[in-house]
C-alpha positions in Angstrom: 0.0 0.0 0.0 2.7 2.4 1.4 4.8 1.9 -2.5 1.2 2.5 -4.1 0.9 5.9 -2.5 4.4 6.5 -3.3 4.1 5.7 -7.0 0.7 8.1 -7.1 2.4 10.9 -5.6 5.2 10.3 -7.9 2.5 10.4 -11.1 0.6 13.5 -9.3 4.3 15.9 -9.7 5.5 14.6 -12.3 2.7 13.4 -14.8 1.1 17.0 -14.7 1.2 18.8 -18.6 2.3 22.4 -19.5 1.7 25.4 -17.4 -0.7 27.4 -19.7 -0.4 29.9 -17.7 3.1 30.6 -18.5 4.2 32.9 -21.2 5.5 31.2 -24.3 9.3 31.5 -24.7 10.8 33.9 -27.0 12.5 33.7 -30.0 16.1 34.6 -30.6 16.5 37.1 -32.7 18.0 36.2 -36.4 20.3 39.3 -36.5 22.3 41.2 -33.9 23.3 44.7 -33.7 26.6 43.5 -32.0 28.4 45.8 -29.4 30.3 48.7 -30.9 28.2 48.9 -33.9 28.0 52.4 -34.9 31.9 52.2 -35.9 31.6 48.4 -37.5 29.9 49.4 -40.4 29.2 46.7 -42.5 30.6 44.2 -39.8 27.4 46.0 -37.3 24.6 43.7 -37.9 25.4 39.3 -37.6 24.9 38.4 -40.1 25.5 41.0 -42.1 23.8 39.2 -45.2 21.0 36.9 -44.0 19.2 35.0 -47.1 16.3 33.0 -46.6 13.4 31.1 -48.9 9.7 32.3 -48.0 9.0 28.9 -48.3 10.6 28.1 -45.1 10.5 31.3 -43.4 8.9 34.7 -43.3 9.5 37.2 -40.6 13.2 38.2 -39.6 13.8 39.6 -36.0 16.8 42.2 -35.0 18.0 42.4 -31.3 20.4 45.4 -30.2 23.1 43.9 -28.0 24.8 47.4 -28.4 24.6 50.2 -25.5 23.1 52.6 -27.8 20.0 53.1 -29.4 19.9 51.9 -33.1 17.4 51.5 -36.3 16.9 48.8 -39.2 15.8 50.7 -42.1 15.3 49.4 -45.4 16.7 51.6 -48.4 13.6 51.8 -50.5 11.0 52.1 -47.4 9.9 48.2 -47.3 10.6 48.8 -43.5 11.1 50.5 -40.6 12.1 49.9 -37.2 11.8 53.3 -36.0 14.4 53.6 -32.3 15.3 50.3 -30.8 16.9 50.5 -27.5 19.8 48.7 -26.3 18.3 45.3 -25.3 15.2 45.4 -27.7 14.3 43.8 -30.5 12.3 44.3 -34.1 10.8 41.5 -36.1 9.4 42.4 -40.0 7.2 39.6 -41.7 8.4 39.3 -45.5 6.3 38.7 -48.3 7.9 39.0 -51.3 10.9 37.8 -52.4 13.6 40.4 -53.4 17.2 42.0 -52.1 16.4 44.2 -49.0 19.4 46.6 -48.2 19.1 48.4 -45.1 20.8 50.4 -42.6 20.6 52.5 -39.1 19.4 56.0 -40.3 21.6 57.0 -36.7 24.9 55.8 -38.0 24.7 55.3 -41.8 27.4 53.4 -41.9 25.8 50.4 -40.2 24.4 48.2 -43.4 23.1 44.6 -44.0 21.1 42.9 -46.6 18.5 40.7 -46.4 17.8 38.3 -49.6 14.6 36.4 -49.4 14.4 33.9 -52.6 11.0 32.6 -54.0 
């Protein structure tokens, strides 16, 4: 009897599902603005040249590991991330397939490409 209660005790902790109420876990973001970007240039954003099918993926998400304030703006307007603070991230859902240049509108010199094949 004694192992019986044992062994339902056991099932009761450990045989329980997810926590629903728990938030879901983030993503990671698919490109960094590294530390010391605004003087990296083209060596601010990893990878500097992300390329990816919309067959397998659509959205593309930017986190700022740098101490300063930052943007991701595409040259041409497709998109904008406005100010992202050290710590925060921006995420852009793709939908066509095309060359997306872009930089920080604070520090030009930061640049990066996205390609996003058929």
């Amino acid at each position: 009897m004694r192992s019986s209660l044992l062994a339902l005790a056991t099932l009761a902790l450990f045989g329980c599902g997810d926590d629903s109420t728990s938030p879901p876990l983030a993503t990671a973001p698919d490109v960094f603005i590294v530390s010391g970007a605004s003087g990296l240039g083209a060596n601010a954003y990893n990878p500097n040249n992300l390329t990816f099918s919309l067959a397998t993926k659509q959205s593309v998400k930017w986190g700022n590991n740098d101490g300063l304030t930052h943007t991701v703006t595409a040259i041409g307007g497709a998109f904008n991330s406005g100010n992202i603070a050290d710590g925060g991230t921006y995420s852009f859902t793709f939908t066509t397939a095309g060359a997306y240049p872009y930089q920080c509108t604070i520090h030009p010199t930061m640049v990066g490409t996205i390609t996003v094949n058929p």
